[in-house]
N, C-alpha and C positions, 0 to 999 in steps of 0.2 A: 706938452700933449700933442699927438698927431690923429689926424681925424685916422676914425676906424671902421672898416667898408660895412656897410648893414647885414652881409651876408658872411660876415665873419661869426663865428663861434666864439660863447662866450668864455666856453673851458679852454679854448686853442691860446685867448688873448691871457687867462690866467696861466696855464703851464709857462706862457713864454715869459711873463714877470719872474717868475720863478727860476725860469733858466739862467736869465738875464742877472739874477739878483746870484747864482753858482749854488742855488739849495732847491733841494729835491721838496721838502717842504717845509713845513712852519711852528711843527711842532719843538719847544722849549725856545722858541721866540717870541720875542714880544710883538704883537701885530701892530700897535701904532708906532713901532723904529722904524717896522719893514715899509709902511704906508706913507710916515714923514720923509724916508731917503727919497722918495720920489719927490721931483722940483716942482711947487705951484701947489701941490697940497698940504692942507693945513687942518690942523683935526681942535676941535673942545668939545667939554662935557657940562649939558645944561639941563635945567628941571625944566620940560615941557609937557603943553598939555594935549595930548592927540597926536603924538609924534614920538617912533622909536627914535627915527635916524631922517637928519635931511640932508643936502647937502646944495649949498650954492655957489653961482660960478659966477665971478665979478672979471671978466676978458679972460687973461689966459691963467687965472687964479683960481682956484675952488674952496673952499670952507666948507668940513664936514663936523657936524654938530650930533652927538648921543648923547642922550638921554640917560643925567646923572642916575633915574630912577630906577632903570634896569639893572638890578641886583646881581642875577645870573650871567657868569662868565663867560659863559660856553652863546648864550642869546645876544651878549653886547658882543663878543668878536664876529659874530656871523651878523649883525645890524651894520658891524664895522666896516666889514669884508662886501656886505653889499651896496654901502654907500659907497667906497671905491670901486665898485663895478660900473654904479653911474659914471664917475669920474673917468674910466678909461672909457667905455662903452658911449655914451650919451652925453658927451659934454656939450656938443654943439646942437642938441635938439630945443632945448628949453631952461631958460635962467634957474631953475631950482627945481628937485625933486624933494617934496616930502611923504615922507615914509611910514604910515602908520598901522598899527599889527597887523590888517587886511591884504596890505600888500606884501608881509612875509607868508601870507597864505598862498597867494596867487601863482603857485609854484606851476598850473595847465593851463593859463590862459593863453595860448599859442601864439610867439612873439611879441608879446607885451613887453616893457621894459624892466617893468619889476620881475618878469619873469627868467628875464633873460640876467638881472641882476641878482637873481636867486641863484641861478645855476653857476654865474662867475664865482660868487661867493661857496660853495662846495667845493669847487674844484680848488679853488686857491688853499682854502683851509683842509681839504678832504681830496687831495690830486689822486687818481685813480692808482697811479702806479705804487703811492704809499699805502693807501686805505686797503685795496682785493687785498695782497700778504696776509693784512691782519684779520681776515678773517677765514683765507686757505685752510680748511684740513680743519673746520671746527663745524660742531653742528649750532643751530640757529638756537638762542636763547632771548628772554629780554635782556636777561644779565649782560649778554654779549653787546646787547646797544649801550646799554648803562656804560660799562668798560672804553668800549670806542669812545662815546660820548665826552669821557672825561681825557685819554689820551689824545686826543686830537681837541681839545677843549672847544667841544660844537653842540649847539641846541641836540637833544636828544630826539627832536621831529628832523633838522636837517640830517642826523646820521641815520635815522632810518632809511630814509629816501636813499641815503646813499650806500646803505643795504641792501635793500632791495635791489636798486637798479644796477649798481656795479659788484656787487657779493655775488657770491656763488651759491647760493640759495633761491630755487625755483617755487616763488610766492609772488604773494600780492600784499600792497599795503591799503589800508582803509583807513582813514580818520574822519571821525565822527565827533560834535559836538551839539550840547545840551539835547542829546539824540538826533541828530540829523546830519545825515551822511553827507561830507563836505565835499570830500576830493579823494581819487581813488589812482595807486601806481601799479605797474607791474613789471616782473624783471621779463628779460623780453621773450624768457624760453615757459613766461607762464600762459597757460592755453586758452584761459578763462579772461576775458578782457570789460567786458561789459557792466558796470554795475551803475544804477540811479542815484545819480548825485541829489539833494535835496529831500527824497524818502528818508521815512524816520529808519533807523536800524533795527536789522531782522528779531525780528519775536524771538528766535530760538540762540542768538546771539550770545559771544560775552561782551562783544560792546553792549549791549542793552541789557545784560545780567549787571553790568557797572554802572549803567546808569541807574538800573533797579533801588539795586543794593549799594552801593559804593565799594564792591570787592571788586577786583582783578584776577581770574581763576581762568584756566587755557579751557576751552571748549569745543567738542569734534562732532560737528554738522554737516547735514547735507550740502551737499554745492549750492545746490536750486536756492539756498536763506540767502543767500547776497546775490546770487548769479542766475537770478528764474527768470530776468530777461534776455537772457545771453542764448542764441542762438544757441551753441555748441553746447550747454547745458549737458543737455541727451544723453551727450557723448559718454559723460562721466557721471551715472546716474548709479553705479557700482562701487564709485570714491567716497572719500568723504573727506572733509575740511577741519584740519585744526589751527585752530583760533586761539594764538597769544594775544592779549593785550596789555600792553603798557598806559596807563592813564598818564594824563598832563593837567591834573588837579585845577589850576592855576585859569583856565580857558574853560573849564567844564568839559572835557572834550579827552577823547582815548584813541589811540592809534592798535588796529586790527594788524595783524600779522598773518595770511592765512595760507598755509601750506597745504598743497592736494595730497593726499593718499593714497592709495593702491586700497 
């Protein structure tokens, strides 16, 4: 391991593993070969309690430990791919990171470590140059996250994000749990930026039509139901907002899809 400068990027330090290893990316690999070839790390799988993923670092050694209990494929490769993001990113800050579901949330907290071991972990499993292709030249669906989700075998919250943000699709994401608005992305050419993190989800809502009912039905609303603090509002008081959601049962919690209209 060589130390890695703090203002390094955490997608720049994942493409280069990638180059370095001669594959563009990791799809029909197995991620703990790709993670063992590296010298010094050493990966098991153990029943913990309050912990997806930890990983600790004994001198120039690391030991990365997940959590037998994580059933989903697509959630322990990305728990996997962010515990080696400690490992390249963060090894010399602190003997041990542990990693428990809160901190696969903290996807905005601006420079955090988990955050920054969130972003290594997309890029490694979800490299920009492989992911945009697959979704060129199609229009936005849920179906279409489901699809990526399992081609790129990645949590279906981390491929949204990586929809939004690197797709060609001019939206915004919302995820919401047991009604209350968590964390909000948007791709960079959406207009609309502002929305109240910790407010329950809008009255007129399909997030909050699922929380109602337990359906998932797409819903086309005003801007102002998520964006009535937003400045720029105004602007697009003519639009209107259609609302995919995809639910994630498992957390109580549903991830908004919201595309502006004409």
């Amino acid at each position: 391991m060589t130390p890695v400068s703090q203002n390094k990027d955490p997608r720049v330090i994942a493409r280069k593993l990638l180059r370095d290893a001669g594959i563009c990316d990791l799809r029909g690999l197995v991620l703990e070969d790709f993670i063992q070839w590296h010298p010094n790390c050493y990966l098991q799988e153990s029943g913990m309690t309050g912990s997806q993923g930890r990983i600790q670092f004994l001198g120039s050694t690391a030991l990365i430990t997940i959590n037998s209990k994580i059933t989903n494929k697509g959630q322990k490769r990305f728990v996997l791919a962010h515990e080696f993001g400690h490992f390249n990113l963060h090894f010399d800050l602190k003997p041990m990171f542990n990693c428990d579901e809160e901190s696969f949330k903290q996807w905005l907290s601006k420079g955090g470590h988990e955050q920054e071991a969130n972003e290594f972990a997309a890029e490694l499993l979800m490299p920009k140059n492989a992911f945009a292709p697959e979704c060129s030249g199609l229009s936005f669906t849920t179906e279409l996250v489901r699809h990526l989700a399992d081609r790129f075998e990645t949590s279906l919250t981390a491929t949204s994000r990586r929809i939004v943000e690197q797709g060609p699709f001019n939206m915004a994401l919302v995820y919401s749990e047991n009604g209350v608005i968590k964390w909000h992305t948007e791709h960079s050419s959406f207009p609309l930026t502002y929305i109240v993190t910790g407010a329950q989800t809008p009255l007129k809502s399909a997030a909050k039509h699922f929380f109602n009912t337990g359906l998932s039905k797409a819903k086309v609303i005003s801007p102002d139901e998520w964006y009535f603090m937003d400045n720029a509002v105004s602007k697009y008081s003519k639009h209107r907002i259609r609302e995919h959601v995809l639910p994630l049962p498992y957390y109580n919690g549903v991830l908004s899809f919201l595309c502006l209209e004409s």
